[in-house]
VEXLOGU-923651 format. One record per atom (N, C-alpha, C): y, z, x. Coordinates in nm, 3 decimals. Example, Ala and Ser with C-alpha at 12.3 -4.5 7.8 and 13.67 -1.06 7.14 Angstrom:
<c2 -0.569 c3 0.780 c1 1.319> $
<c2 -0.450 c3 0.780 c1 1.230> $
<c2 -0.330 c3 0.780 c1 1.320> $
<c2 -0.225 c3 0.708 c1 1.285> $
<c2 -0.106 c3 0.714 c1 1.367> $
<c2 0.003 c3 0.787 c1 1.290> $
END
This chain:
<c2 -6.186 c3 1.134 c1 8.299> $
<c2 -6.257 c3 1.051 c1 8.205> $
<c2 -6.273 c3 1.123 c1 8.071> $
<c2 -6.295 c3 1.262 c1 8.073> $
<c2 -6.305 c3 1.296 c1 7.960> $
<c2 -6.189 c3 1.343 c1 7.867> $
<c2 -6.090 c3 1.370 c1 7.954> $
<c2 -5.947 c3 1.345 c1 7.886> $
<c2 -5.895 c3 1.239 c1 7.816> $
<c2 -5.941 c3 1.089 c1 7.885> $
<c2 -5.922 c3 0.996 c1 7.816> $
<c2 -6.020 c3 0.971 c1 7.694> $
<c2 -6.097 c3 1.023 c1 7.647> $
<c2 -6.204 c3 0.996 c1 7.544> $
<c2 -6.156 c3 1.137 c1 7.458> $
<c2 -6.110 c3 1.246 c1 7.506> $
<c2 -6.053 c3 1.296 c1 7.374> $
<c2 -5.916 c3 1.267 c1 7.342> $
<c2 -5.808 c3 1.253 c1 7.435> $
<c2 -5.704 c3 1.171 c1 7.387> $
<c2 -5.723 c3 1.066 c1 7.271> $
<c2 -5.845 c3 0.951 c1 7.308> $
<c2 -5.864 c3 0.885 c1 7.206> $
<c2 -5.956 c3 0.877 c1 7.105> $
<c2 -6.007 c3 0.968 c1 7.112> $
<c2 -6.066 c3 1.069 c1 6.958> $
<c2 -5.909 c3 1.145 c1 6.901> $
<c2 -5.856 c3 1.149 c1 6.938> $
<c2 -5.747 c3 1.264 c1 6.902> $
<c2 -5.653 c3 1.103 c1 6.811> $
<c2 -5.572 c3 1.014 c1 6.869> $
<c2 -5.529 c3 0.907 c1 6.841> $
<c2 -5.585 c3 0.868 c1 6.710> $
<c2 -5.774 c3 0.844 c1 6.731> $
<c2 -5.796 c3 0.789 c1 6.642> $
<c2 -5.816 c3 0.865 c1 6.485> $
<c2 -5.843 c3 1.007 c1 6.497> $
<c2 -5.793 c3 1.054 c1 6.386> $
<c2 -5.677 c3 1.062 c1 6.340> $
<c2 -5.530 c3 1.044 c1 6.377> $
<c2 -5.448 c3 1.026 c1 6.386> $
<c2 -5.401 c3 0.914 c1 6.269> $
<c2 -5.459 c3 0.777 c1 6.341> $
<c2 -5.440 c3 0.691 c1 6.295> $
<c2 -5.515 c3 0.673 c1 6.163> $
<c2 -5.654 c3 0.725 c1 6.142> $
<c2 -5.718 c3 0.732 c1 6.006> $
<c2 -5.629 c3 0.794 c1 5.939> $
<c2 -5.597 c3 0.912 c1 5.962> $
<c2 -5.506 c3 1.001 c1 5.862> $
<c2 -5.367 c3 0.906 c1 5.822> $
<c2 -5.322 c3 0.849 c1 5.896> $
<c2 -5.205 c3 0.749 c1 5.839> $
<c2 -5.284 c3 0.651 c1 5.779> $
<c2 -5.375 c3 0.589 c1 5.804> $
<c2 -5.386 c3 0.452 c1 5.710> $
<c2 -5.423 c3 0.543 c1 5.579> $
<c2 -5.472 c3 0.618 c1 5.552> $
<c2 -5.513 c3 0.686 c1 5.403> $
<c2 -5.406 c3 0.722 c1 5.383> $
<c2 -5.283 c3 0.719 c1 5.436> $
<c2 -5.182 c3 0.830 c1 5.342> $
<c2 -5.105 c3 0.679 c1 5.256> $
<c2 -5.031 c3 0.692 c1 5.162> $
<c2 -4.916 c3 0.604 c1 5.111> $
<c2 -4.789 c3 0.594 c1 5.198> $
<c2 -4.800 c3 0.499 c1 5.276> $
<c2 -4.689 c3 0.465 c1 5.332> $
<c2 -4.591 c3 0.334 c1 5.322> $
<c2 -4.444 c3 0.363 c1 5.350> $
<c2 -4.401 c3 0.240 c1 5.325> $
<c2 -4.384 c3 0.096 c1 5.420> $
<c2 -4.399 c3 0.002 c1 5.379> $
<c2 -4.381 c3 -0.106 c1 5.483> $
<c2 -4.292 c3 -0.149 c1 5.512> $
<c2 -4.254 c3 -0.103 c1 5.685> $
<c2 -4.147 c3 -0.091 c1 5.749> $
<c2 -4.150 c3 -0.104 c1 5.909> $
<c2 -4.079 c3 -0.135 c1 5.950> $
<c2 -4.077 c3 -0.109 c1 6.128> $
<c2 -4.051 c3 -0.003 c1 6.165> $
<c2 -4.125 c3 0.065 c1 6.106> $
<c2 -4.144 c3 0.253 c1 6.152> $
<c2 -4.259 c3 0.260 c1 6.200> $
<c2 -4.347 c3 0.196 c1 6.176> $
<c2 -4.481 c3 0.171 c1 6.257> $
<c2 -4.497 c3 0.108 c1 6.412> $
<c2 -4.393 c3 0.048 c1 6.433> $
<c2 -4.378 c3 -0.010 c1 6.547> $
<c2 -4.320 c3 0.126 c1 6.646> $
<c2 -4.311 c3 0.227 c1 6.633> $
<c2 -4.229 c3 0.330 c1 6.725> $
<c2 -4.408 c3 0.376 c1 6.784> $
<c2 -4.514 c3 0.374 c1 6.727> $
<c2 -4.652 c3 0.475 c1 6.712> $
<c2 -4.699 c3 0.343 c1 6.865> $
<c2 -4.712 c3 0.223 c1 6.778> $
<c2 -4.762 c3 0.135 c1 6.854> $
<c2 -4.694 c3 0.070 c1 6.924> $
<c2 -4.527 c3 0.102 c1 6.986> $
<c2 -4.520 c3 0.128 c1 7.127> $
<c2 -4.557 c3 0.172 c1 7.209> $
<c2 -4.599 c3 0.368 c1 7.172> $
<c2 -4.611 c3 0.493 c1 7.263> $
<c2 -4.732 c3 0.464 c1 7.254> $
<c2 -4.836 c3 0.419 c1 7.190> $
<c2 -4.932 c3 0.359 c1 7.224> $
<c2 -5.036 c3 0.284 c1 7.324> $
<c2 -4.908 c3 0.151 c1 7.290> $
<c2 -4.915 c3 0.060 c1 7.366> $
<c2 -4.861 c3 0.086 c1 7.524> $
<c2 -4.749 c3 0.182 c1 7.576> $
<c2 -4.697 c3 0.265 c1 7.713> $
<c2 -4.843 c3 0.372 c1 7.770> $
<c2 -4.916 c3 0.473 c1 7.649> $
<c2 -5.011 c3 0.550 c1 7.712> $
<c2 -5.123 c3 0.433 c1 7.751> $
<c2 -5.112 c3 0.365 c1 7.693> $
<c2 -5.272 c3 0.288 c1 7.719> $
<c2 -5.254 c3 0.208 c1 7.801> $
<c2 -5.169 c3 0.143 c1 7.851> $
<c2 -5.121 c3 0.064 c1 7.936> $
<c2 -5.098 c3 0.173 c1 8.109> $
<c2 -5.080 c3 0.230 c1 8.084> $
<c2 -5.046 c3 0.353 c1 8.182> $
<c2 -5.223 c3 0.407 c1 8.251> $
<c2 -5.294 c3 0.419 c1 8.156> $
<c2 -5.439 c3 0.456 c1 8.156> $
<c2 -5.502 c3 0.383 c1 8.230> $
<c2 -5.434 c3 0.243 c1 8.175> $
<c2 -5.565 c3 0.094 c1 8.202> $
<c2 -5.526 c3 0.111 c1 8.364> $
<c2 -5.388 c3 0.076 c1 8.396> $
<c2 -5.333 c3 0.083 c1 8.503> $
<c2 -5.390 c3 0.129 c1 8.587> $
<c2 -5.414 c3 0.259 c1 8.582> $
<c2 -5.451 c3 0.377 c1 8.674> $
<c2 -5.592 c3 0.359 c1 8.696> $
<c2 -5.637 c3 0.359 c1 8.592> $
<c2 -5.825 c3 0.337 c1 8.596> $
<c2 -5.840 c3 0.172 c1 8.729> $
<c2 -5.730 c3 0.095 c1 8.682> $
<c2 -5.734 c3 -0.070 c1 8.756> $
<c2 -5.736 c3 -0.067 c1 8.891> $
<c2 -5.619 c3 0.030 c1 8.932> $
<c2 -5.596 c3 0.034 c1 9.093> $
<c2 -5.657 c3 0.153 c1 9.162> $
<c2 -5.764 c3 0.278 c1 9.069> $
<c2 -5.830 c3 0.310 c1 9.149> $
<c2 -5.986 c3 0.260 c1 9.170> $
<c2 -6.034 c3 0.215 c1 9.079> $
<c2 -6.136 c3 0.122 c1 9.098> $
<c2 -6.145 c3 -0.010 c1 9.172> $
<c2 -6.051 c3 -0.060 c1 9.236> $
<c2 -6.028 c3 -0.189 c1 9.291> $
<c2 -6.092 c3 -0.275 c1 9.198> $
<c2 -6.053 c3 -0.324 c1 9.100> $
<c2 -6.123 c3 -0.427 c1 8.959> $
<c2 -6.101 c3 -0.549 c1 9.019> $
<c2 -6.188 c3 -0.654 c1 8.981> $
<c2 -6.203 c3 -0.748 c1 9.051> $
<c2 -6.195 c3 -0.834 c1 8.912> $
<c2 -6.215 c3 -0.965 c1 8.944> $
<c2 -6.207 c3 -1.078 c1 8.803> $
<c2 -6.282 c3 -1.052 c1 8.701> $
<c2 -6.397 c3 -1.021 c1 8.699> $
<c2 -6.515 c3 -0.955 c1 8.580> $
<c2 -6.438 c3 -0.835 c1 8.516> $
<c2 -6.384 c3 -0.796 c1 8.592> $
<c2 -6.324 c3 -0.639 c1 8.508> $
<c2 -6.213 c3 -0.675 c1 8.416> $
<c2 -6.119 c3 -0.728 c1 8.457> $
<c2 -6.007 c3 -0.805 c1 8.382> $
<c2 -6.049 c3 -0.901 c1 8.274> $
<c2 -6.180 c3 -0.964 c1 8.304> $
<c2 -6.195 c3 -1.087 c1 8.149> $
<c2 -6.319 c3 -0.989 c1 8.075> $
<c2 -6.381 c3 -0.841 c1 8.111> $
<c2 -6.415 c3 -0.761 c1 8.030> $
<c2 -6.289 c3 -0.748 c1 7.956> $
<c2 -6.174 c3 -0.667 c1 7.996> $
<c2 -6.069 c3 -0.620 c1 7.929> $
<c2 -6.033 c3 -0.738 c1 7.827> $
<c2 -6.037 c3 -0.840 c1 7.886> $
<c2 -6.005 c3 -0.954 c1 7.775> $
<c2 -6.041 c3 -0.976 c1 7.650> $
<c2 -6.184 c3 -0.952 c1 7.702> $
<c2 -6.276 c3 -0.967 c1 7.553> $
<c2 -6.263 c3 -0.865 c1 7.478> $
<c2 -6.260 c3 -0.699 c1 7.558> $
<c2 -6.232 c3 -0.598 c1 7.445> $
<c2 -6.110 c3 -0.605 c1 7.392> $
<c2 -6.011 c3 -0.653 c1 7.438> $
<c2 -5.852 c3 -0.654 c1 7.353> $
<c2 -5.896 c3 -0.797 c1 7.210> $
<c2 -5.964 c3 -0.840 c1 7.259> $
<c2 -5.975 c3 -0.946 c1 7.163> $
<c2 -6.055 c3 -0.885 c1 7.042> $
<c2 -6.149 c3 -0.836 c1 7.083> $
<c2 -6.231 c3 -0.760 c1 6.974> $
<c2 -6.133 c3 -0.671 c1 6.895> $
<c2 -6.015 c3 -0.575 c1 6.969> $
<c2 -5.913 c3 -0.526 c1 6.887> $
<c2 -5.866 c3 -0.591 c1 6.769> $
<c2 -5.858 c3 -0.739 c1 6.835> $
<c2 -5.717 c3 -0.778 c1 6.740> $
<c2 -5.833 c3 -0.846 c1 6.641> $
<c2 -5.980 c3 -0.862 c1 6.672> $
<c2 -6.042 c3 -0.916 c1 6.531> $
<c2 -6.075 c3 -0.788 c1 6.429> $
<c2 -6.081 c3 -0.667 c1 6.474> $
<c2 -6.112 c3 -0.564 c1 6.422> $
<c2 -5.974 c3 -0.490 c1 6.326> $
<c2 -5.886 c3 -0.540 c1 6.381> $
<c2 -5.727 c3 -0.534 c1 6.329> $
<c2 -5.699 c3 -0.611 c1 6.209> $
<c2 -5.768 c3 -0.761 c1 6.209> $
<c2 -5.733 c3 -0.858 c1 6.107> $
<c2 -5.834 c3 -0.830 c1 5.987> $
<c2 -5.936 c3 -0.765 c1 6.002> $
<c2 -6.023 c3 -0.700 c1 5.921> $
<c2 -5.991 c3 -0.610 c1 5.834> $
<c2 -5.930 c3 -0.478 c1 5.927> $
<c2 -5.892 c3 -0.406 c1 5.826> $
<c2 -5.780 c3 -0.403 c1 5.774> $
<c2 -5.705 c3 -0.528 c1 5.836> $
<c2 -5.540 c3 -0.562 c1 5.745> $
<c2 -5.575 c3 -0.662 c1 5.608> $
<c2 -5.742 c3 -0.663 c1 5.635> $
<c2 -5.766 c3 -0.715 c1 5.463> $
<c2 -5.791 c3 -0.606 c1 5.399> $
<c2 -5.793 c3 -0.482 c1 5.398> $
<c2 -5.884 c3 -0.388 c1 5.328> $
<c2 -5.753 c3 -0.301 c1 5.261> $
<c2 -5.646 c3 -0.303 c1 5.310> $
<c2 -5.512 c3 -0.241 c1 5.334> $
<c2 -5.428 c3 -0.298 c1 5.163> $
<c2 -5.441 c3 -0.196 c1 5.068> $
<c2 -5.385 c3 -0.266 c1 4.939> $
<c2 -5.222 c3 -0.253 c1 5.002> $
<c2 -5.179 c3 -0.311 c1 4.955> $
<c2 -4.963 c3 -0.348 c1 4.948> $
<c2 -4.956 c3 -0.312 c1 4.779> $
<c2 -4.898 c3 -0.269 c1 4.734> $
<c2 -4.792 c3 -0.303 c1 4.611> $
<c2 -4.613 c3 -0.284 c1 4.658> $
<c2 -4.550 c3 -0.324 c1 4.562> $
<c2 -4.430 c3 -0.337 c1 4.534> $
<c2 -4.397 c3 -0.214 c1 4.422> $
<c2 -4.284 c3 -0.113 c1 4.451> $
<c2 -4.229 c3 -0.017 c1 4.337> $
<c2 -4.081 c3 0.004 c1 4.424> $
<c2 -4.019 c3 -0.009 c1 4.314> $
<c2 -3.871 c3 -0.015 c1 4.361> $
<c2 -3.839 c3 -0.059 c1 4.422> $
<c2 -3.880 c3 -0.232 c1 4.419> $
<c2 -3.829 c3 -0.285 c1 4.556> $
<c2 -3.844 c3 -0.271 c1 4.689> $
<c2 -3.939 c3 -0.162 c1 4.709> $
<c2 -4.046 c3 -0.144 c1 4.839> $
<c2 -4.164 c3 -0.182 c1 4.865> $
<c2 -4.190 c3 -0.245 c1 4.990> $
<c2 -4.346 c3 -0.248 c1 4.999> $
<c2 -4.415 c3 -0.118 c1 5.032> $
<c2 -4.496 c3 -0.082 c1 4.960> $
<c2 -4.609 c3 0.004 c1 4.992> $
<c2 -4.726 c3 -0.022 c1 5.061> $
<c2 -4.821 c3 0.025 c1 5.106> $
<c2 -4.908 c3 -0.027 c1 5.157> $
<c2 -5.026 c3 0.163 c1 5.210> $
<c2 -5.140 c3 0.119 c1 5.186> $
<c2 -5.250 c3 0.292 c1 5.189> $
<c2 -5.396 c3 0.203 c1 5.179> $
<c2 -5.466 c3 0.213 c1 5.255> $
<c2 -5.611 c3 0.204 c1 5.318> $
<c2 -5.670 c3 0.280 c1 5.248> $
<c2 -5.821 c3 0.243 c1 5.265> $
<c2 -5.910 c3 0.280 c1 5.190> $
<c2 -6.047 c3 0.343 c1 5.277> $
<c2 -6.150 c3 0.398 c1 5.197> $
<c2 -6.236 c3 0.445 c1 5.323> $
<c2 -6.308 c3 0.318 c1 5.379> $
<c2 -6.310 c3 0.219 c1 5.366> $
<c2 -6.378 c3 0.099 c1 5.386> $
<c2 -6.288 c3 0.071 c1 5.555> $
<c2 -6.128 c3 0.090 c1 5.516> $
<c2 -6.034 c3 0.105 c1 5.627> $
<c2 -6.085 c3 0.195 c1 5.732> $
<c2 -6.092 c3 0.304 c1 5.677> $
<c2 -6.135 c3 0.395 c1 5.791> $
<c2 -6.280 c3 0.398 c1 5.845> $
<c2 -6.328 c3 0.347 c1 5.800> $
<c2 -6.473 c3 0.320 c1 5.842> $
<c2 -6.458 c3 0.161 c1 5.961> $
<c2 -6.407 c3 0.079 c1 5.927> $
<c2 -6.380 c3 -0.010 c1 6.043> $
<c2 -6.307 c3 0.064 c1 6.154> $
<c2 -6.210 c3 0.162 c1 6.143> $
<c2 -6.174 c3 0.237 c1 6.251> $
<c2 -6.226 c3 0.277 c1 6.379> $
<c2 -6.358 c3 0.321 c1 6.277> $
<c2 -6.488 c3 0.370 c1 6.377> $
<c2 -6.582 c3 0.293 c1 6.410> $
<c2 -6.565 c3 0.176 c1 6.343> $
<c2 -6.652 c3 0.065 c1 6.401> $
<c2 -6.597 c3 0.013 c1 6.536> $
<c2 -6.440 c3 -0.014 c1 6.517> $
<c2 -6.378 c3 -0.075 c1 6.630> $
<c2 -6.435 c3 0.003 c1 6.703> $
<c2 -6.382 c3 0.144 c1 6.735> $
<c2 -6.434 c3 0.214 c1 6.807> $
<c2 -6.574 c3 0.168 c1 6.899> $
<c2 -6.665 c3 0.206 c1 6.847> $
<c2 -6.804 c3 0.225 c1 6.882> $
<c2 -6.800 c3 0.054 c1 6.944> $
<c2 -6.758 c3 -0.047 c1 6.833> $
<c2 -6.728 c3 -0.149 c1 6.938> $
<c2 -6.704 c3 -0.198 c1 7.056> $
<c2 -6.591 c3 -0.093 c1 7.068> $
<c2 -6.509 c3 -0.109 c1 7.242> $
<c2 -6.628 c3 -0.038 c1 7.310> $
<c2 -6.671 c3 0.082 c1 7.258> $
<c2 -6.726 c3 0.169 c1 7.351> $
<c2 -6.854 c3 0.110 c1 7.367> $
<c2 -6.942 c3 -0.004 c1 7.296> $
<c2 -7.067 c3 -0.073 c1 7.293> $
<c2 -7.086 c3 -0.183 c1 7.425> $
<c2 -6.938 c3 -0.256 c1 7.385> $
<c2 -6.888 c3 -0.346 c1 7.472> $
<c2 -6.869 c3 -0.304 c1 7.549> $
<c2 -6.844 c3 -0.219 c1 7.663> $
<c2 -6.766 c3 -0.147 c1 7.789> $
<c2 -6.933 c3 -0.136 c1 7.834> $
<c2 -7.029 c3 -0.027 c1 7.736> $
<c2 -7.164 c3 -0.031 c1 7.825> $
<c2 -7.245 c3 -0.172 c1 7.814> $
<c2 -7.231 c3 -0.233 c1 7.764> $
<c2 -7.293 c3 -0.350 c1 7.782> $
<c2 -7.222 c3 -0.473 c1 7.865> $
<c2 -7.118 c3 -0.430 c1 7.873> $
<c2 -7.030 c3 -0.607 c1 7.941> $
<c2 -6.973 c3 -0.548 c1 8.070> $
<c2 -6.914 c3 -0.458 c1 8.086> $
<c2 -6.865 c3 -0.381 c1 8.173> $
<c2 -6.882 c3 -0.269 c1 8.268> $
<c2 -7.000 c3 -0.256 c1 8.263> $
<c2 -7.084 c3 -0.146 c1 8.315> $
<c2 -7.132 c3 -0.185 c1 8.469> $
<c2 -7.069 c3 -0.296 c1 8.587> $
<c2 -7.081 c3 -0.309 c1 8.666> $
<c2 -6.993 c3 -0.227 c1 8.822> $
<c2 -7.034 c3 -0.303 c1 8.902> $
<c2 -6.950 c3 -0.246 c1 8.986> $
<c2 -6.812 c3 -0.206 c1 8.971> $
<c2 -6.762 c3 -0.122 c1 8.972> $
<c2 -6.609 c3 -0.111 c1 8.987> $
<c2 -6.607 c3 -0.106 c1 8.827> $
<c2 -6.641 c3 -0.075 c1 8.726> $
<c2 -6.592 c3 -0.101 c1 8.609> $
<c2 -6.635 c3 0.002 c1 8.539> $
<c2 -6.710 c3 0.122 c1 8.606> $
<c2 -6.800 c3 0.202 c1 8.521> $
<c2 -6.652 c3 0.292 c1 8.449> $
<c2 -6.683 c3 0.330 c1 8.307> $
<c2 -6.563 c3 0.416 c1 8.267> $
<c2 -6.432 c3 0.282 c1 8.196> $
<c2 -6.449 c3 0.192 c1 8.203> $
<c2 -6.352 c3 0.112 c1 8.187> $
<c2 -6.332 c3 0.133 c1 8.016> $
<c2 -6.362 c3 0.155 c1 7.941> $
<c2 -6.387 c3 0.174 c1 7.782> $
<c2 -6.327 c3 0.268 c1 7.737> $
<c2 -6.355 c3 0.370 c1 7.859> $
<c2 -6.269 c3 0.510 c1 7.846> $
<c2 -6.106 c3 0.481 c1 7.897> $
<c2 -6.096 c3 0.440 c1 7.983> $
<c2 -5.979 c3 0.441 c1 8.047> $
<c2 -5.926 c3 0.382 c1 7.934> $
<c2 -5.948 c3 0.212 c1 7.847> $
<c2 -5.874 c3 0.142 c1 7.795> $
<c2 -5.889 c3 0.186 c1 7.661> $
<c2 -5.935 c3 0.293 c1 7.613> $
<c2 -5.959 c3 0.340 c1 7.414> $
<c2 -5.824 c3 0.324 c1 7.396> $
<c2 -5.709 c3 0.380 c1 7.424> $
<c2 -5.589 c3 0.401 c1 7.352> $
<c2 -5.574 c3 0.277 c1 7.401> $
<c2 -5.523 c3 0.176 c1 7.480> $
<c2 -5.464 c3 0.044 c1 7.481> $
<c2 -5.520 c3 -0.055 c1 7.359> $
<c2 -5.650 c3 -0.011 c1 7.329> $
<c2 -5.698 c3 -0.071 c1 7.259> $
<c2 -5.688 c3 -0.086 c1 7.113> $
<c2 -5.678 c3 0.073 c1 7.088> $
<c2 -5.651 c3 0.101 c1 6.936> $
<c2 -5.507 c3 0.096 c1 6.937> $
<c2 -5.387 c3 0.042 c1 7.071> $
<c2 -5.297 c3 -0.023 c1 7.018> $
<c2 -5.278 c3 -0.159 c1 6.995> $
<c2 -5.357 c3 -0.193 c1 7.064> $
<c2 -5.344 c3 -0.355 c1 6.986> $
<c2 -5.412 c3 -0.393 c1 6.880> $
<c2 -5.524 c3 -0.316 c1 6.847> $
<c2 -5.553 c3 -0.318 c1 6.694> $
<c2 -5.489 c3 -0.268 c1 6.573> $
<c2 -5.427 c3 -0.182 c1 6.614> $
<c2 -5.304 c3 -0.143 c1 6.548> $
<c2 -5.211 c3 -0.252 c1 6.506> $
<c2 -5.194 c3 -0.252 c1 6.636> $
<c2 -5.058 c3 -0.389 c1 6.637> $
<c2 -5.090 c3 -0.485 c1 6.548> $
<c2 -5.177 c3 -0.559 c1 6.561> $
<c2 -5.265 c3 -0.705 c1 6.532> $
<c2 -5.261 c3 -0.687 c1 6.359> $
<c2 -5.310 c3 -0.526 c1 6.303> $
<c2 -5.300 c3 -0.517 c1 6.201> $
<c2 -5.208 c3 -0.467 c1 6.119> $
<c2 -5.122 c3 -0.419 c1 6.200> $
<c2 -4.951 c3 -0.433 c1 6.163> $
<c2 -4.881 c3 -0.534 c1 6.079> $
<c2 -4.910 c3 -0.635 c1 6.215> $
<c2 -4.844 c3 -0.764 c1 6.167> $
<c2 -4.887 c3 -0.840 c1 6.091> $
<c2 -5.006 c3 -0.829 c1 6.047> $
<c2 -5.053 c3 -0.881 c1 5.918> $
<c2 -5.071 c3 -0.829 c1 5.783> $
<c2 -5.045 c3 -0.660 c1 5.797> $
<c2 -4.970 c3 -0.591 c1 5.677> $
<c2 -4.820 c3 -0.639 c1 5.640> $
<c2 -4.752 c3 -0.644 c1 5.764> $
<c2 -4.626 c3 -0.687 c1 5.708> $
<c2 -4.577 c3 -0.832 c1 5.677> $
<c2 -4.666 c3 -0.912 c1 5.738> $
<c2 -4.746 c3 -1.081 c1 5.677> $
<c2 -4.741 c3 -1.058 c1 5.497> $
<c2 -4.848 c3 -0.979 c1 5.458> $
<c2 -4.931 c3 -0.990 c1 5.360> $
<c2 -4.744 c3 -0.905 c1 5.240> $
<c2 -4.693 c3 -0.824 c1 5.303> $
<c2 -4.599 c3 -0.736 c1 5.205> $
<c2 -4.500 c3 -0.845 c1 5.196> $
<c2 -4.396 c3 -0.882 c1 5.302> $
<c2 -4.326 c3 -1.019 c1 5.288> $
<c2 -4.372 c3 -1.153 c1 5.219> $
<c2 -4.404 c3 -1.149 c1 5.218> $
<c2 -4.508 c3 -1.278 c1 5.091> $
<c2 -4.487 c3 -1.178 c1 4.967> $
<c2 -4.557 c3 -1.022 c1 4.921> $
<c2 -4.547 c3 -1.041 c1 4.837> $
<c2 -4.397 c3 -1.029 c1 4.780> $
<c2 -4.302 c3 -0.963 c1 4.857> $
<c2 -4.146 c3 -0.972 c1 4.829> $
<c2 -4.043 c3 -0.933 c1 4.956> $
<c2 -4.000 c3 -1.073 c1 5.009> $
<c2 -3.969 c3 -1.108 c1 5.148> $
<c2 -3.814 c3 -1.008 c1 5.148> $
<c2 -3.766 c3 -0.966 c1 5.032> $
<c2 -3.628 c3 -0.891 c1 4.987> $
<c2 -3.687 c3 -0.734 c1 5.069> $
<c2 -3.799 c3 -0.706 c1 4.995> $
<c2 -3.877 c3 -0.554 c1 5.050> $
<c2 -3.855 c3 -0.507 c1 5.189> $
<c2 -3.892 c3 -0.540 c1 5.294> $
<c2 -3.928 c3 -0.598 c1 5.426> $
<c2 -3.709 c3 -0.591 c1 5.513> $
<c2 -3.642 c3 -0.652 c1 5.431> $
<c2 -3.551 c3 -0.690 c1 5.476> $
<c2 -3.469 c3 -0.503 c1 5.489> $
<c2 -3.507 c3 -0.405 c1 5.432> $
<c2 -3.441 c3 -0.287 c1 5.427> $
<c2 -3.452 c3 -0.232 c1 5.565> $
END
């Protein structure tokens, strides 16, 4: 358990440090939030079939993946894009990284309050990285939403 909670302390600085840097908008982001999406999925897994999870545990998980992807569409508003040389750009702000840690504390709020039953204790931990990949994801695809609109040519490299 506590491997999985610094793994995803470790991730999530990770991921702050990329949304602050200048990066370009591209499907180079999709390689992070695969290996992501494989560790966290691998985690959930394991945490699933040794706890014997029952229906409550699974529509917890529901609701926290959902909270991902609203916490994702949030900070894919905060996320400036410009255009230079025919590239999309795209670099976060601390407002970005501060929802980071909201998601966070989110999942981890939600897990002791919704999920904290039989068979489910730890479930928040097990699922941090699945989670901050689908918030990832969620806000991926609406960075690269928001850059294609502003020049659908950009995107096509």
């Amino acid at each position: 358990m506590a491997t999985d909670i610094v793994l995803g302390l470790a991730v999530l600085a990770l991921l702050i440090w990329r949304q602050l840097s200048t990066r370009p908008v591209n499907a180079s982001a999709l390689r992070l939030i695969v290996i992501l999406l494989a560790i966290g999925l691998l985690e959930a897994g394991q945490f699933l079939s040794e706890n014997h999870a029952g229906m409550l545990t699974y529509a917890a998980l529901v609701g926290s993946l959902l909270i991902a992807a609203l916490f994702g569409a949030l900070r894919a508003a905060t996320v400036r894009i410009w255009l230079a040389d025919g590239q999309a750009w795209s670099k976060g702000n601390w407002l970005t990284a501060v929802l980071w840690v909201a998601a966070v504390a989110a999942h981890l709020g939600y897990d002791a309050l919704v999920a904290n039953g039989h068979g489910n204790h730890g479930l928040g931990n097990a699922t941090l990285v699945l989670y901050l990949a689908i918030s990832l994801g969620f806000q991926r695809v609406i960075v690269q939403y928001r850059a294609g609109r502003l020049a659908p040519a950009a995107l096509a490299r």
